[in-house]
N, C-alpha and C positions, 0 to 999 in steps of 0.2 A: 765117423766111428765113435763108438763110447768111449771116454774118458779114461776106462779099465782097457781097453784094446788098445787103445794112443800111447797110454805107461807100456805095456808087453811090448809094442812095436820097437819103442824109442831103447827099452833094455835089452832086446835083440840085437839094436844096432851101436850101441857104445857103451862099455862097458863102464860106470861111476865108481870112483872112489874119492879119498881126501886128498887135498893136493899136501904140498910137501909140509913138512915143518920146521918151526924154528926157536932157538930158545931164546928168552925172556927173561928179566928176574921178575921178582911175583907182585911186585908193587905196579905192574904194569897189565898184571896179568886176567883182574877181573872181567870175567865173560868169554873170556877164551875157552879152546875144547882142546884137553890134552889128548895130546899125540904120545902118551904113553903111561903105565899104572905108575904112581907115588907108591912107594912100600917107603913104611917106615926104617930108617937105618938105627932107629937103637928105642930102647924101652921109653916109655913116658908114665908116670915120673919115672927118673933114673936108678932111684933107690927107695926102699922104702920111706914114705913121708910125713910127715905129723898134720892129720888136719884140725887141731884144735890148739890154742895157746896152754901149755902144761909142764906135765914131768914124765919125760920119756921112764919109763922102768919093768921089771919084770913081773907077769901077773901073776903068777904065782902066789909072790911076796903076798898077794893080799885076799889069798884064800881064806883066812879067818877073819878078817878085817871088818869092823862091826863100829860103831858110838860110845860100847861099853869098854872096847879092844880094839883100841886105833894102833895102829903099824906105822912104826917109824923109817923116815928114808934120811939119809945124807946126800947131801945135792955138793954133787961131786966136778959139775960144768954147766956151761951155757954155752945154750945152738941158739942160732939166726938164719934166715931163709942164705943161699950161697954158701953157707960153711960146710965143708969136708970135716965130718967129725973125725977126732983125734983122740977121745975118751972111748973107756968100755965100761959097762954098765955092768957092775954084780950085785949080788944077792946084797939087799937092803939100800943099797945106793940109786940113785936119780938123776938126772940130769935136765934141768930147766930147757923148756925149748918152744918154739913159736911156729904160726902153723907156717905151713908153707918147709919145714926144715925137714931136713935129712934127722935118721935116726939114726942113734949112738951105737955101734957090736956092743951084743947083749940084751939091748932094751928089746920087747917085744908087743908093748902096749904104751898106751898116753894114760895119764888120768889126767882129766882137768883142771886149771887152776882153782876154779870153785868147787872143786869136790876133797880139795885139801888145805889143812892150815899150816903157817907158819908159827914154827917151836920156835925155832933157832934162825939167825942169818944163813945157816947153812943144813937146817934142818927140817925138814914139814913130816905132816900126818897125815895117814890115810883113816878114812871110817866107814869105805866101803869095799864090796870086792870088786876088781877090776877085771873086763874079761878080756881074752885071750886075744891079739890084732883089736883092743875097743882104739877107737880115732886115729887108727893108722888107714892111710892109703899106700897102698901094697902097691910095691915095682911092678910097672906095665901092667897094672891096673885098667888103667886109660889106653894107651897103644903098646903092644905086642909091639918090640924087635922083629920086623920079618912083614909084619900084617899089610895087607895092602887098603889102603885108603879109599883111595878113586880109582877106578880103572879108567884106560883110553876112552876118550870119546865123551866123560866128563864133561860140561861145562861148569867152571868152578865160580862159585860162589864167593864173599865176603868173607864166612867163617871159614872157607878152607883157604882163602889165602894166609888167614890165623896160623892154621895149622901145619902148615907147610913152612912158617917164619919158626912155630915150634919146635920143629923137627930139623933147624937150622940147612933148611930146602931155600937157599936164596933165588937160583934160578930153574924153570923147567921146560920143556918141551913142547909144546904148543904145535896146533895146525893152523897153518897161516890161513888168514881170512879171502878165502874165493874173490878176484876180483872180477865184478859183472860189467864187462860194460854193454853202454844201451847207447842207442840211435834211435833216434824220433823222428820220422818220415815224411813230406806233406810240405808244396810248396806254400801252402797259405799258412803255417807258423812260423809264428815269431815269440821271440824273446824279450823283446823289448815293452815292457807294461803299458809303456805310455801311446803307443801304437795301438793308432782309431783305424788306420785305412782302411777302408772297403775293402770285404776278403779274407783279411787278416785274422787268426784266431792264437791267443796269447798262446804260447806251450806251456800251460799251466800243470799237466801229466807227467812233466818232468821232474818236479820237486815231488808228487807222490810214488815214481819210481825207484825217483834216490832215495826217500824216505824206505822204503816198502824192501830194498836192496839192504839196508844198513839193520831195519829190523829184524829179517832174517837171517842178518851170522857175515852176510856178504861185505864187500866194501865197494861202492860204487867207482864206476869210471863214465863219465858224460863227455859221447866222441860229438854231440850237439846235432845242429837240424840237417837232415840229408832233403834235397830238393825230390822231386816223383822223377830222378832221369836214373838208370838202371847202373849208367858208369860208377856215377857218383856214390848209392848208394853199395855196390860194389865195394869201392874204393873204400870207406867205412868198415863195411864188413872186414875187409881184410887186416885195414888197422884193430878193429878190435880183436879181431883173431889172436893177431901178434902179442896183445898186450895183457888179454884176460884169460881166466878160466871157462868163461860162459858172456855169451852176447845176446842181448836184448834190442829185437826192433819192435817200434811201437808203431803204427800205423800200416797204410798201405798193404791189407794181407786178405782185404777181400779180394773180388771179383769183376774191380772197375776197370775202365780204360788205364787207371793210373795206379792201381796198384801192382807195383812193382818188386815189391821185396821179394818173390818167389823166383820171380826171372833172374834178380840179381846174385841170389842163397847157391841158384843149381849154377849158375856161370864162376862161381868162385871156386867148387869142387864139388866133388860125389862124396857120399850117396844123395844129399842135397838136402831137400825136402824129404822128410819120411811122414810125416803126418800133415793135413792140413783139412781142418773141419770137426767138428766134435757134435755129438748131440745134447748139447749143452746151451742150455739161452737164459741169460746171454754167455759167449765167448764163443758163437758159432765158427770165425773165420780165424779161431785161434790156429794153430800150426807149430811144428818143432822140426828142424835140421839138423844133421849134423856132416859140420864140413872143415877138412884137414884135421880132422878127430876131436874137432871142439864143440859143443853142443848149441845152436843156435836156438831161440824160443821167438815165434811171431808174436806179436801182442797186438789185438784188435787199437784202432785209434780211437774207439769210444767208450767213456771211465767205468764203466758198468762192464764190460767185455774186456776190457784191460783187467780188473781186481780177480775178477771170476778166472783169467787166464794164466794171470800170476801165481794165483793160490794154486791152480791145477798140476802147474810145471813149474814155475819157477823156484817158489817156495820151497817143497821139498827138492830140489836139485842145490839150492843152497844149502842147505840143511845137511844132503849127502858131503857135497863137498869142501863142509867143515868140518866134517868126522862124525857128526852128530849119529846117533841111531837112527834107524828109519821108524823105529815106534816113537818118536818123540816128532813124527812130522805133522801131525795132526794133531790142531788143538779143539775139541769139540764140549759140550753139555747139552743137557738137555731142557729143554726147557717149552711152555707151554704159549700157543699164540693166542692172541689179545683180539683178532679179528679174522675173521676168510679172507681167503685167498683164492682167487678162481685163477681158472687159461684158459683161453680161448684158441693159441694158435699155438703150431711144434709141439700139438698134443704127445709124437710118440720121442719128444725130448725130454731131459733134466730139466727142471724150471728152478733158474735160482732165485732167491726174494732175500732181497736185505731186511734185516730187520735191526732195532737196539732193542736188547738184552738187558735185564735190571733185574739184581734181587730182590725179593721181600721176604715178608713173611709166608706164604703161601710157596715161595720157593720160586725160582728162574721164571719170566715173562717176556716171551717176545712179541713189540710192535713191530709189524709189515709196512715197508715201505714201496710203494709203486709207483717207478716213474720211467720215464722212456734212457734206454741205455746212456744216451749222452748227459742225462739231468745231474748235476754236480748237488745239485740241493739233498739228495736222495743216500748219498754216500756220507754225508758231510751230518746227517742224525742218524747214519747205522752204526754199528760198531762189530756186525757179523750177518753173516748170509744162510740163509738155508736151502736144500738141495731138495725138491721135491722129484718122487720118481716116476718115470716116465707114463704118460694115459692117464698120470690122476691128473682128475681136472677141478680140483678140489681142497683147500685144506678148510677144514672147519675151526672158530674160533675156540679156544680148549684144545683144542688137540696140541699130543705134544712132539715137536720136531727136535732134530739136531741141530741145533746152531753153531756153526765153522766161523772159528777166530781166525782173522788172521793179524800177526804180529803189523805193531804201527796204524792198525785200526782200533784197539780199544786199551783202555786204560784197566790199571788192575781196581779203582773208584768203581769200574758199571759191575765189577763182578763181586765185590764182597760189603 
């Protein structure tokens, strides 16, 4: 089935939202998605404030206020940023004050310190007119008492962790990060680097798994290599069940003697398998379960078929189950390719084609890379893939595609 019929299937049969949440204080808090709106509890600034170094006083006073008819003030105090003023400010008097500081009842304007002299130790002049609020910042100015900031489903930022230490917000709410775990299938991997044997194939998929989990919102859980025997990986599944939001198996999901992870998926509970096959290449023998209400995702065991399968399902299923939007699950531009691309075979599939993405001057460029799904070389100069759709057998160089990000493949360097 197509890729749009495999989502409709899989939302029919289990219904996605955020898992729980929990609170945090905010020094811990960046990159998180809250689990609830920030409303500000009180105005920002708190009172009216001085943004200029001067003399708080009434503009009034200096409606005639001229070079030839300079207006006298009596400097009646001095404000500092932190001080609760204790003076009041009338007709002809001032009050020295610095910015950052609260205004004195009565003042209603600043004039600057260089737009006045000094008569007196306690007296200056004005020689121009001053207008009405000139270098006040006016109470909740900045944030409204009431307003709300961020709503749920936020992920917050550097500057709003600022703002939330402003707003004397030490701790908030958060959705705790989906824990994924995965299983990596297949008697011939191993772990171990140093391992030549005949047969043996490093499980080198696992570090781009975990990567690929953690850049999506999720938090990895690695339950390690299940052998091709159906107990075993059973037994796997069920531990991940127990322990995660979503499980991930990587291999084992075609159609050989030895893949097995379908026979293992329906033996642990119904409905089982709901999807397996997509018209998509590569991620043909991709697949999705769901079993004891937890969402299971097959992931091809060749890296080409794994990236394409993760982006399809996994990604956005992380993405939901961090509270994020589902308009933020796609990261796409557009951009122009740099040479053809022909197909030759699963003419009536999606054909996805890695390419790296580089700005210029002329605007977004993608080079096509083509290599056979297992080729690691192929992954390792893309930084994004594009979806051609199905019967074309053609992209011409200039022409311009979509090219799908996905997080932990490219750096924010290839794009700006």
């Amino acid at each position: 089935m197509t890729a749009e019929e495999a989502k409709e299937k899989i939302a029919k049969a289990i219904s996605f939202h955020a898992v729980a949440s929990e609170i945090i204080p905010i020094k811990v808090a960046f990159g998180r998605v809250l689990a609830e709106d920030i409303v500000s509890p009180f105005n920002i600034p708190p009172r009216d404030t001085s943004h200029f170094d001067g003399y708080a006083i009434k503009a009034v006073d200096t409606t005639d206020a001229s070079v030839q008819k300079p207006v006298y003030f009596t400097v009646v105090d001095r404000l500092y940023p932190g001080q609760i003023p204790e003076c009041e400010v009338r007709s002809g008097e001032a009050c020295y004050i610095t910015t950052g500081s609260f205004l004195p009842k009565g003042a209603d304007s600043i004039v600057a310190v260089e737009a006045t002299k000094t008569v007196k130790s306690d007296q200056i002049d004005v020689r121009s007119k001053v207008g009405l609020g000139e270098h006040v910042i006016r109470r909740g100015s900045d944030v409204e008492k009431g307003q709300t900031l961020f709503r749920k489903g936020h992920k917050l930022r550097a500057q709003d962790l600022s703002m939330c230490a402003a707003l004397r917000i030490g701790k908030i709410a958060v959705f705790k990060k989906p824990v994924v775990a995965f299983i990596c299938v297949g008697d011939e991997l191993t772990e171990n680097l140093n391992d030549i044997a005949a047969g043996t194939i490093i499980n080198s998929l696992s570090y781009a798994v975990s990567a690929l989990i953690r850049a999506s919102g999720g938090e990895p859980l690695y339950l390690g290599i299940a052998l091709d025997d159906v107990t075993e990986i059973k037994e796997k599944i069920v531990d991940g069940i127990s322990q995660s939001d979503l499980v991930l198996l990587t291999g084992g999901s075609s159609k050989g003697t030895k893949d097995l992870t379908s026979e293992a998926i329906d033996s642990v509970g119904t409905p089982g398998v709901i999807v397996h096959g997509l018209k998509r290449k590569p991620g043909r023998v991709s697949g999705f379960a769901v079993v004891r209400g937890k969402p299971v995702a097959l992931l091809p065991g060749l890296c080409h078929s794994l990236i394409v399968s993760f982006y399809t399902f996994v990604f956005p299923l992380i993405r939901t189950l961090s509270g994020i939007s589902n308009a933020d699950t796609q990261w796409v531009l557009k951009a122009k390719i740099t040479q053809k691309v022909s197909f030759r075979r699963f003419i009536p599939f999606e054909q996805v084609t890695f390419v790296h993405v580089t700005k210029t001057q002329k605007g977004y460029l993608a080079d096509p890379f083509v290599g056979a799904s297992s080729s690691f070389s192929v992954l390792a100069r893309a930084n994004a893939f594009i979806i051609t759709p199905p019967r074309k057998t053609i992209v011409k160089a200039g022409d311009e595609v979509v090219a799908h990000l996905l997080p932990g493949f490219f750096t924010v360097n290839d794009l700006f």
